[in-house]
PyMOL Python script that loads the backbone (N, CA, C, O; Angstrom):
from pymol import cmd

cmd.read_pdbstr("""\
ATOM      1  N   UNK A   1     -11.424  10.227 -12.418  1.00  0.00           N
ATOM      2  CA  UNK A   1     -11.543   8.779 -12.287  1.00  0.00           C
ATOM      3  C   UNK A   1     -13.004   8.453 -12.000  1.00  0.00           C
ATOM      4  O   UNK A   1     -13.704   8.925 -11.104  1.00  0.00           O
ATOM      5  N   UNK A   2     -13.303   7.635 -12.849  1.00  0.00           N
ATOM      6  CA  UNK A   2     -14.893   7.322 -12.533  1.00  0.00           C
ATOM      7  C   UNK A   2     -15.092   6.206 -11.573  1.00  0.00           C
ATOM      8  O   UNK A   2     -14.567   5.143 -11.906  1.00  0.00           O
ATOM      9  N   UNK A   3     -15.701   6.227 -10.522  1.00  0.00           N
ATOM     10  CA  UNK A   3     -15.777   5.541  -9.247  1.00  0.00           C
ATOM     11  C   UNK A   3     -16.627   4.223 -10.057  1.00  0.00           C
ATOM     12  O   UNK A   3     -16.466   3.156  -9.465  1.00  0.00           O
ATOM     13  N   UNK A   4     -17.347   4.150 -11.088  1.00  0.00           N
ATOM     14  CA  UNK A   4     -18.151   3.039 -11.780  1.00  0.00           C
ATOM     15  C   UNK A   4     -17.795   1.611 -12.283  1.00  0.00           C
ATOM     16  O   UNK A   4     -18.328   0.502 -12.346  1.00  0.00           O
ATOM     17  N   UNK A   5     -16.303   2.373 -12.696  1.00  0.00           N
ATOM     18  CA  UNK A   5     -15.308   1.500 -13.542  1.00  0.00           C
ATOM     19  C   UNK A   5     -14.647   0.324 -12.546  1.00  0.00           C
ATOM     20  O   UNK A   5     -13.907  -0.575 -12.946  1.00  0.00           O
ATOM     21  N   UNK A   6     -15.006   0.496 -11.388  1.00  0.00           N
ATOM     22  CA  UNK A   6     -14.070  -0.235  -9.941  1.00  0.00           C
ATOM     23  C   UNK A   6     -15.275  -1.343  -9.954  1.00  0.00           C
ATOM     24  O   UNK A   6     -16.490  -1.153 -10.007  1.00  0.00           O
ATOM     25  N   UNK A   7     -14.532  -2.564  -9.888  1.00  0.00           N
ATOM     26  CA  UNK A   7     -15.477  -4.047  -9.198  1.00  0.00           C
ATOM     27  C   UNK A   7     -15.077  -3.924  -7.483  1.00  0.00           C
ATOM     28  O   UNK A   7     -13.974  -4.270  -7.059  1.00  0.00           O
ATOM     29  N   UNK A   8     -15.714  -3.603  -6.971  1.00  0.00           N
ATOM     30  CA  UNK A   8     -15.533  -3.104  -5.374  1.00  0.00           C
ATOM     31  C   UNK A   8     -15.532  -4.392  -4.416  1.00  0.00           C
ATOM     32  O   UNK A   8     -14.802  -4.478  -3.428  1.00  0.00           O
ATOM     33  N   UNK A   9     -16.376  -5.318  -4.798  1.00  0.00           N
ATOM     34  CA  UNK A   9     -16.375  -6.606  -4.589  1.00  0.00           C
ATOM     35  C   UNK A   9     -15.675  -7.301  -4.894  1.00  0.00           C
ATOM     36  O   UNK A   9     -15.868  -8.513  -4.794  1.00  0.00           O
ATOM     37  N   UNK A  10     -14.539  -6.739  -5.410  1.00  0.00           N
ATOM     38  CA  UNK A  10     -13.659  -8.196  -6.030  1.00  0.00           C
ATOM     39  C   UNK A  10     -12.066  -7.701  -5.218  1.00  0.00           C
ATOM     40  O   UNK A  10     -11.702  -6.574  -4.884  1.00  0.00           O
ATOM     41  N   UNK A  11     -11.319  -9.099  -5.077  1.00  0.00           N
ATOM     42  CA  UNK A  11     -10.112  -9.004  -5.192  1.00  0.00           C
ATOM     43  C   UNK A  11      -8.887  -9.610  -6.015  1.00  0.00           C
ATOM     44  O   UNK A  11      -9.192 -10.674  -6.554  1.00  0.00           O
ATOM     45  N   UNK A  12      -7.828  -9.275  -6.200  1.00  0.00           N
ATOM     46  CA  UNK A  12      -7.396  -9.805  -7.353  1.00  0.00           C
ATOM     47  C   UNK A  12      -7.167 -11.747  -7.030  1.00  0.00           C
ATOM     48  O   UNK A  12      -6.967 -12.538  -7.953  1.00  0.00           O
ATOM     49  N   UNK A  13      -7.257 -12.134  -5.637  1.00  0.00           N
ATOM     50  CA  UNK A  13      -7.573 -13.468  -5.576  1.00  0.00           C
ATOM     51  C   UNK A  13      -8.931 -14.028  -6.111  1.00  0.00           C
ATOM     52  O   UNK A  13      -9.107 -15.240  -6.238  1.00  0.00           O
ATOM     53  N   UNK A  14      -9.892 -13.091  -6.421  1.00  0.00           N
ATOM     54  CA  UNK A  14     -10.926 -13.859  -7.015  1.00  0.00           C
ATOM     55  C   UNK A  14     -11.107 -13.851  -8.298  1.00  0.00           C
ATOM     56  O   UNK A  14     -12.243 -14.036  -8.735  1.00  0.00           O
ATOM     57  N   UNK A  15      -9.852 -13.600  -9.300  1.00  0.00           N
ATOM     58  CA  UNK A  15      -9.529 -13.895 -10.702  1.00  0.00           C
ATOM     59  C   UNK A  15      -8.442 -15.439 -11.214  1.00  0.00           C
ATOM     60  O   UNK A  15      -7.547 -16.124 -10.718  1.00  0.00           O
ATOM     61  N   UNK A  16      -9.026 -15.385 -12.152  1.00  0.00           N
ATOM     62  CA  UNK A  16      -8.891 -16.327 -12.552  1.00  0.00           C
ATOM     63  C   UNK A  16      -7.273 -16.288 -13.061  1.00  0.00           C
ATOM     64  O   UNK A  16      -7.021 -15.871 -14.191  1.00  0.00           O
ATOM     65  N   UNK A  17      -6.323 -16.694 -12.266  1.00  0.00           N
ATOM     66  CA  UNK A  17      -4.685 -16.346 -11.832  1.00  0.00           C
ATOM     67  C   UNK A  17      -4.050 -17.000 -13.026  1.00  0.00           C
ATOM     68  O   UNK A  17      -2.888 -16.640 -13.216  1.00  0.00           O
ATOM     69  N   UNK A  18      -4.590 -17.974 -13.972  1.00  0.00           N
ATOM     70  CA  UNK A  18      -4.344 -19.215 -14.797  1.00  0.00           C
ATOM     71  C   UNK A  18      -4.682 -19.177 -16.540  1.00  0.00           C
ATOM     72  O   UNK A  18      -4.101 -19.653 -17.515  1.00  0.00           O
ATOM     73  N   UNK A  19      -5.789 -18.446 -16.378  1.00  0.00           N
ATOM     74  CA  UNK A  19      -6.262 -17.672 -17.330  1.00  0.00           C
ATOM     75  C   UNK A  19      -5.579 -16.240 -17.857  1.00  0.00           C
ATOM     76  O   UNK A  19      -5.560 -15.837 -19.020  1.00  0.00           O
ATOM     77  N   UNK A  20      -5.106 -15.681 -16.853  1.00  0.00           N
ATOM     78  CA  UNK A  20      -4.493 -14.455 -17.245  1.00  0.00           C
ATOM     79  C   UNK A  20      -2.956 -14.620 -17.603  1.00  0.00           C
ATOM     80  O   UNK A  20      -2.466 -13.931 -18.498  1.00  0.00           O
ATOM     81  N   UNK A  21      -2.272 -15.457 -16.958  1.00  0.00           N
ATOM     82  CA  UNK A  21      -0.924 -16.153 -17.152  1.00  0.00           C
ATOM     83  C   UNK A  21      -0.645 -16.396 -18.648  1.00  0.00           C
ATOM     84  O   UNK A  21       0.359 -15.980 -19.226  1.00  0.00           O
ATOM     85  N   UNK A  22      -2.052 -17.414 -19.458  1.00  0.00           N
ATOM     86  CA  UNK A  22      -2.598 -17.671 -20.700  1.00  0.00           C
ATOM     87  C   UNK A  22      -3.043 -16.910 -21.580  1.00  0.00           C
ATOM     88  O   UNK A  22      -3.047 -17.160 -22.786  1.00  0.00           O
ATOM     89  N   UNK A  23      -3.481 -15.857 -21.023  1.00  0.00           N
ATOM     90  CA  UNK A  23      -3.482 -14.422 -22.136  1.00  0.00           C
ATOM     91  C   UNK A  23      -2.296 -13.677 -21.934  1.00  0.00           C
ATOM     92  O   UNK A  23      -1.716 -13.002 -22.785  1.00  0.00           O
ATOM     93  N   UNK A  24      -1.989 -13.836 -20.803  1.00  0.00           N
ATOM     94  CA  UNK A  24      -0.079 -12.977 -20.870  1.00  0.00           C
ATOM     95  C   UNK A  24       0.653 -14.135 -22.072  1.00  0.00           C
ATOM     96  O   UNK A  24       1.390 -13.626 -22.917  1.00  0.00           O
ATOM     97  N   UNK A  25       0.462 -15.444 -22.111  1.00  0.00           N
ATOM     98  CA  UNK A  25       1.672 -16.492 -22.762  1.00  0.00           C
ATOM     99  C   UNK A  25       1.406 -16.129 -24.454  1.00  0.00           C
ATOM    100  O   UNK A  25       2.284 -15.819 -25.259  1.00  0.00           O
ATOM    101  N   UNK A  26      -0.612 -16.316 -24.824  1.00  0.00           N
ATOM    102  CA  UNK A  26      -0.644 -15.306 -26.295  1.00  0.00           C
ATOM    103  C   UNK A  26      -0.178 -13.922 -26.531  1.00  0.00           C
ATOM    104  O   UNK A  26       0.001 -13.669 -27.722  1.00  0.00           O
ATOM    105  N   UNK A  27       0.060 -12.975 -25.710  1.00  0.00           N
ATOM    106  CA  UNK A  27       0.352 -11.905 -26.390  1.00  0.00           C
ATOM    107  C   UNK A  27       1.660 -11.860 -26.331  1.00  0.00           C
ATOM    108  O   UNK A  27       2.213 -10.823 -26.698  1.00  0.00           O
ATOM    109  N   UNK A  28       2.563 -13.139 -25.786  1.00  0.00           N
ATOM    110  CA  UNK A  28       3.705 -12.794 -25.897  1.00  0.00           C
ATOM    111  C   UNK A  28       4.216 -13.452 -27.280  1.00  0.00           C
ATOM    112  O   UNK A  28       5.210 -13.063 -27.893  1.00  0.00           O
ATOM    113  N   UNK A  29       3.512 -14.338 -27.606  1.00  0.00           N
ATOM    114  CA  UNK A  29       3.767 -15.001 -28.576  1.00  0.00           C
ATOM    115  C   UNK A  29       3.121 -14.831 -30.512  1.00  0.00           C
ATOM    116  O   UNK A  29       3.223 -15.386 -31.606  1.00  0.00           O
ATOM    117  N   UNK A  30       2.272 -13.318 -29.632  1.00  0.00           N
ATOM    118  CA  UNK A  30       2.240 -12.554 -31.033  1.00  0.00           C
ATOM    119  C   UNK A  30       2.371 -11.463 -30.875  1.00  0.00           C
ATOM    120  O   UNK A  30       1.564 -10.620 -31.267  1.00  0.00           O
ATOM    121  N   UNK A  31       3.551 -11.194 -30.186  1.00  0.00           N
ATOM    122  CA  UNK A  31       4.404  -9.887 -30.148  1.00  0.00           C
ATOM    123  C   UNK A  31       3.610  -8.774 -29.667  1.00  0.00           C
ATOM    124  O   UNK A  31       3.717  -7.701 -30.261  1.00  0.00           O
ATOM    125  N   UNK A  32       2.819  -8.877 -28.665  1.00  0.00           N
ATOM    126  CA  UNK A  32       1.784  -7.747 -28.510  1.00  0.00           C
ATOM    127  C   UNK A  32       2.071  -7.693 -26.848  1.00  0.00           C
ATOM    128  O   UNK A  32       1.385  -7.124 -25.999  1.00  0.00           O
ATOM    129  N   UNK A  33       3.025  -8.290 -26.705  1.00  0.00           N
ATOM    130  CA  UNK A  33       2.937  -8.344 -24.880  1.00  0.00           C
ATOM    131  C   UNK A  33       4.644  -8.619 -24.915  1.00  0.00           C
ATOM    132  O   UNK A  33       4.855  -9.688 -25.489  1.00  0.00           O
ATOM    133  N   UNK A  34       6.047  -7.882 -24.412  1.00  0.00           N
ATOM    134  CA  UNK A  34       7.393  -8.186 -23.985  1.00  0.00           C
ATOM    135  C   UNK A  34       7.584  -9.388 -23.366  1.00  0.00           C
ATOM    136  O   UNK A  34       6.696  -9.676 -22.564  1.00  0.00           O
ATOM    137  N   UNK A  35       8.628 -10.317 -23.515  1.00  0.00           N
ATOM    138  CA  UNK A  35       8.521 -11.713 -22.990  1.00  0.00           C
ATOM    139  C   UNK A  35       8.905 -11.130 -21.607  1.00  0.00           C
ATOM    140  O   UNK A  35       8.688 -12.146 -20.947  1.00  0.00           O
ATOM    141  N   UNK A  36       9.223 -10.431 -20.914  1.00  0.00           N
ATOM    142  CA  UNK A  36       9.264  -9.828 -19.644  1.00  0.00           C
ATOM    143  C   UNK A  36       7.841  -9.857 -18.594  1.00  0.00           C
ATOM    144  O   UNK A  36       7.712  -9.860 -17.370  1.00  0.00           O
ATOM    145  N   UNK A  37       6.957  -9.876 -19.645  1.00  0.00           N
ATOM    146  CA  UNK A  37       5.769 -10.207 -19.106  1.00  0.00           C
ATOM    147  C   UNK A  37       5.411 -11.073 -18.574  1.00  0.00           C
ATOM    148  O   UNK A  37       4.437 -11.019 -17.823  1.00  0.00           O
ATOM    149  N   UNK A  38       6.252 -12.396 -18.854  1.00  0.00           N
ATOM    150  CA  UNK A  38       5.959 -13.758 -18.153  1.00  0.00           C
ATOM    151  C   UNK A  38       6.542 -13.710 -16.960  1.00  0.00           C
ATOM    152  O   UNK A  38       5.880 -14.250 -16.073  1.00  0.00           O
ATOM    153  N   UNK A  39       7.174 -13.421 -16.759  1.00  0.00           N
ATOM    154  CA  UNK A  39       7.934 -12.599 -15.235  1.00  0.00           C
ATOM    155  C   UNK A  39       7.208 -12.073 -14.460  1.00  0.00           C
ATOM    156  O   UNK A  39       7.412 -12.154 -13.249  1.00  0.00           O
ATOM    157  N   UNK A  40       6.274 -11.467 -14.938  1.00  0.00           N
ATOM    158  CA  UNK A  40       5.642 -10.400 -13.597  1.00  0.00           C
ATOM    159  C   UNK A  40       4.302 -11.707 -12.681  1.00  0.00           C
ATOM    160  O   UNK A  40       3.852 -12.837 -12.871  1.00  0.00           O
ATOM    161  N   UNK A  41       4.158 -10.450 -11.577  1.00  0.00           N
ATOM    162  CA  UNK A  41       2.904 -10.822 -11.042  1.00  0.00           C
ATOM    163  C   UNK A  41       1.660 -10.571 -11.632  1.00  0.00           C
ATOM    164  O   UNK A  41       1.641  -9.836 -12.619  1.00  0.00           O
ATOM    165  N   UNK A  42       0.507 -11.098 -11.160  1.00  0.00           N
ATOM    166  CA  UNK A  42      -0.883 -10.894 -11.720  1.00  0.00           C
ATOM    167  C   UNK A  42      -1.288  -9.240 -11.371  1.00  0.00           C
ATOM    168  O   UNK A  42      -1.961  -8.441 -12.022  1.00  0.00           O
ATOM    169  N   UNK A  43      -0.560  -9.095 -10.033  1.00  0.00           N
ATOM    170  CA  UNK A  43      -1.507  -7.691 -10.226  1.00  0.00           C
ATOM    171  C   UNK A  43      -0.263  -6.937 -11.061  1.00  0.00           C
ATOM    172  O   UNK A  43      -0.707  -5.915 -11.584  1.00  0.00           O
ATOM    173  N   UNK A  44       1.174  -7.138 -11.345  1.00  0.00           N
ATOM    174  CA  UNK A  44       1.874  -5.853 -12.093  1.00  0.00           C
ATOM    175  C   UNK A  44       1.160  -6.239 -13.582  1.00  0.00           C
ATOM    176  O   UNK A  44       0.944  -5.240 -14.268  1.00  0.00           O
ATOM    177  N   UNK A  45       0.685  -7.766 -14.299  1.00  0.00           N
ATOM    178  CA  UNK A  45       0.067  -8.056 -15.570  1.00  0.00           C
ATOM    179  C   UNK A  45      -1.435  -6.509 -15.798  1.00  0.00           C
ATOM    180  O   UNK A  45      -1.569  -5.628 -16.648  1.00  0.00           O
ATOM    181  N   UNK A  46      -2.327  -6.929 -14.437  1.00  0.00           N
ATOM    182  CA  UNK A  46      -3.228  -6.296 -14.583  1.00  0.00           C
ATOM    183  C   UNK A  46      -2.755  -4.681 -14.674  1.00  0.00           C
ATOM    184  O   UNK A  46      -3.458  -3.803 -15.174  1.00  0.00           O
ATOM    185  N   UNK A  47      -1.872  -4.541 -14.287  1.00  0.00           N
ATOM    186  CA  UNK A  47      -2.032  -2.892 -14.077  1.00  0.00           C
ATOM    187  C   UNK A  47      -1.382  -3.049 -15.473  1.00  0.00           C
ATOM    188  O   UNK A  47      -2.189  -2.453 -16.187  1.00  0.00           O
ATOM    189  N   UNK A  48      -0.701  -3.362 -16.029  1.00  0.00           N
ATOM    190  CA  UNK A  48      -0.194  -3.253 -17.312  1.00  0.00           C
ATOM    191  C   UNK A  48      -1.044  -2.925 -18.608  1.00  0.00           C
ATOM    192  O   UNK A  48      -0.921  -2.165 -19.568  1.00  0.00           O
ATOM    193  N   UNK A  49      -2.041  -3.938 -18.142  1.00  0.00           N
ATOM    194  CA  UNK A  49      -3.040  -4.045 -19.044  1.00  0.00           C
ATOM    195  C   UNK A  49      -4.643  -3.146 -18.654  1.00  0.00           C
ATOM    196  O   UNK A  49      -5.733  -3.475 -19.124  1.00  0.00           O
ATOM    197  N   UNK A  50      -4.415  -1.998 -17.713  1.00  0.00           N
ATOM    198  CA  UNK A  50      -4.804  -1.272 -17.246  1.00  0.00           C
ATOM    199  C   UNK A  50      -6.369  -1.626 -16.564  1.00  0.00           C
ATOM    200  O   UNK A  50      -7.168  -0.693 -16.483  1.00  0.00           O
ATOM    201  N   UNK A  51      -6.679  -2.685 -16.191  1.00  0.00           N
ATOM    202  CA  UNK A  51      -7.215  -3.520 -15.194  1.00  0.00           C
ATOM    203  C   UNK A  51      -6.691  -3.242 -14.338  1.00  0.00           C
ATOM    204  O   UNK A  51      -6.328  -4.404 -14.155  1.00  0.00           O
ATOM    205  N   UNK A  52      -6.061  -2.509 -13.188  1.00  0.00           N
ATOM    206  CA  UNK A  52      -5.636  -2.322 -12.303  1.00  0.00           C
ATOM    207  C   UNK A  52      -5.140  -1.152 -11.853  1.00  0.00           C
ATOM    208  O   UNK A  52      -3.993  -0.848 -12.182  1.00  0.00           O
ATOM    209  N   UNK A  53      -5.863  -0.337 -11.070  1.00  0.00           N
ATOM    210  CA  UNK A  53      -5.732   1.080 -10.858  1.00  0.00           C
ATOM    211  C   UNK A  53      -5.514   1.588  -9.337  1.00  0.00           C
ATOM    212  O   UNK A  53      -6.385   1.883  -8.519  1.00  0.00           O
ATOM    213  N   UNK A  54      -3.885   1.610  -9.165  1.00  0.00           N
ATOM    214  CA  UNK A  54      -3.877   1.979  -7.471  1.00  0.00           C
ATOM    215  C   UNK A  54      -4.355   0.589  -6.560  1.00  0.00           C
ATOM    216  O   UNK A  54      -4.625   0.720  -5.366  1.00  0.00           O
ATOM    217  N   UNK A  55      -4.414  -0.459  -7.094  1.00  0.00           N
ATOM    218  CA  UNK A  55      -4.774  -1.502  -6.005  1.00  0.00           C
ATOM    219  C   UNK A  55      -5.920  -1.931  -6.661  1.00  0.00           C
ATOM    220  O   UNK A  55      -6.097  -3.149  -6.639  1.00  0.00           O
ATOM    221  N   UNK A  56      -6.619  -1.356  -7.152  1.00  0.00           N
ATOM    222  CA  UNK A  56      -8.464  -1.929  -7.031  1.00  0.00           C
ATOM    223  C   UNK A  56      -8.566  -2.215  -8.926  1.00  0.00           C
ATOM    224  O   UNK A  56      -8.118  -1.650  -9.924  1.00  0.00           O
ATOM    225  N   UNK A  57      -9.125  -2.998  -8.737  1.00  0.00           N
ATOM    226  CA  UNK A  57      -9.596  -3.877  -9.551  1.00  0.00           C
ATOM    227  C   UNK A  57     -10.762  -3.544 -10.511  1.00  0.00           C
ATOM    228  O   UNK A  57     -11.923  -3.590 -10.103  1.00  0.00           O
ATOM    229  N   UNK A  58     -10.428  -3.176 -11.917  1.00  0.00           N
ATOM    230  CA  UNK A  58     -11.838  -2.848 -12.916  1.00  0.00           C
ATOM    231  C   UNK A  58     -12.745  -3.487 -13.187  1.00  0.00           C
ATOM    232  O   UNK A  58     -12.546  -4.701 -13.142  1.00  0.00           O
ATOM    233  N   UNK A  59     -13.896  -3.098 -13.519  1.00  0.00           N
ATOM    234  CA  UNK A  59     -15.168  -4.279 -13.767  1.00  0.00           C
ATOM    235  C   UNK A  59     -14.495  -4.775 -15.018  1.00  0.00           C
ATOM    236  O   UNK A  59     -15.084  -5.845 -15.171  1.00  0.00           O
ATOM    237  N   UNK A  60     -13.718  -4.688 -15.916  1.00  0.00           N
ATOM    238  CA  UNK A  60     -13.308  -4.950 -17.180  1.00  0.00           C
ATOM    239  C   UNK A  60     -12.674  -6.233 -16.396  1.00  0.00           C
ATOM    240  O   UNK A  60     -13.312  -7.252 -16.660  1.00  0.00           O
ATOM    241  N   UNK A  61     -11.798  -6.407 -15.676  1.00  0.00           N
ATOM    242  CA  UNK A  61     -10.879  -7.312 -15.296  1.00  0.00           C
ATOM    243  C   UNK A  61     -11.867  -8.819 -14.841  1.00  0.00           C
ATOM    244  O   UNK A  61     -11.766  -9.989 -15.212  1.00  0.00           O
ATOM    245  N   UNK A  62     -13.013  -7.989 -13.682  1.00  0.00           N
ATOM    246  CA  UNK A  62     -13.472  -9.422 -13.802  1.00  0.00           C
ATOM    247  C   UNK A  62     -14.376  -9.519 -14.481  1.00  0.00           C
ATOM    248  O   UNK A  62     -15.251 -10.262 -14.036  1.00  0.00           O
ATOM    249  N   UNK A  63     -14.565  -9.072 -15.415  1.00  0.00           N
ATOM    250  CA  UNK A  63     -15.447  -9.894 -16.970  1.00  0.00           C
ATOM    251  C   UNK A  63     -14.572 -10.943 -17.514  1.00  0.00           C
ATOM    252  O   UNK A  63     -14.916 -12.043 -17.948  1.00  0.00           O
ATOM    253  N   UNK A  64     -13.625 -10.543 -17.445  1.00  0.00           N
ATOM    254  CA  UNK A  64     -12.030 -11.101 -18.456  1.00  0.00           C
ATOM    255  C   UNK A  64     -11.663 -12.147 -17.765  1.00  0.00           C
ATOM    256  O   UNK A  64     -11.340 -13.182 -18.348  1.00  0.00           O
ATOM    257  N   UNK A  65     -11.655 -12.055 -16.530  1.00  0.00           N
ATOM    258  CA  UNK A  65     -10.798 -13.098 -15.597  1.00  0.00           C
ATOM    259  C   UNK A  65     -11.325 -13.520 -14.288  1.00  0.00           C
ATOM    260  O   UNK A  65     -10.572 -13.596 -13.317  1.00  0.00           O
ATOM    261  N   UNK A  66     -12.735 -13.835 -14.203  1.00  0.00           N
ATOM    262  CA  UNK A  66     -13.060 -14.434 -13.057  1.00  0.00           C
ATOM    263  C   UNK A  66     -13.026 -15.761 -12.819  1.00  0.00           C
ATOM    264  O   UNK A  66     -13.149 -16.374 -13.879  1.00  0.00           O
ATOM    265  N   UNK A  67     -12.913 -16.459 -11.893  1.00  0.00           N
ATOM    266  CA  UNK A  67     -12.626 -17.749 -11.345  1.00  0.00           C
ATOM    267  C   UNK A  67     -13.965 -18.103 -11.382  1.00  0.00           C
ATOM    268  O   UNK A  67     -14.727 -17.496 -10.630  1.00  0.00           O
ATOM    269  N   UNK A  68     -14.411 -18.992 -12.131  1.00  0.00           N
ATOM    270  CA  UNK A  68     -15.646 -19.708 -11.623  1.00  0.00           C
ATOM    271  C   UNK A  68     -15.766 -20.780 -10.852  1.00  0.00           C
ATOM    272  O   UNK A  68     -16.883 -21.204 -10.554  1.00  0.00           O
TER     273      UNK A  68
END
""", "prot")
cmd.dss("prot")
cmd.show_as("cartoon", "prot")
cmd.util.cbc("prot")
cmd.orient("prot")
């Protein structure tokens, strides 16, 4: 596991919770994401979408989904 890949500073409250909901609602709606997906939480979305490793949060995730 590369210790690099972790945003150490971030928590999953400082993503953008609304935005990711909205990329969960497109991929469900072009078959690339189970409608089961609209169901989950943000962090079971992120770990799904492998943004989310053991708790901590990838620099990928908040490129993708930060709250401005």
């Amino acid at each position: 596991m590369d210790i690099e890949q972790f945003a150490f500073d971030y928590e999953v409250d400082d993503l953008d919770h609304e935005e990711i909901l909205h990329v969960v609602q497109k991929g469900v709606e072009l078959g690339r994401l189970p409608k089961a997906s609209l169901q989950e939480t943000v962090p079971d979305i992120l770990a799904r979408l492998n943004l989310l490793d053991r708790g901590r949060i990838k620099n990928a995730a908040v490129g993708l989904c930060r709250a401005c």
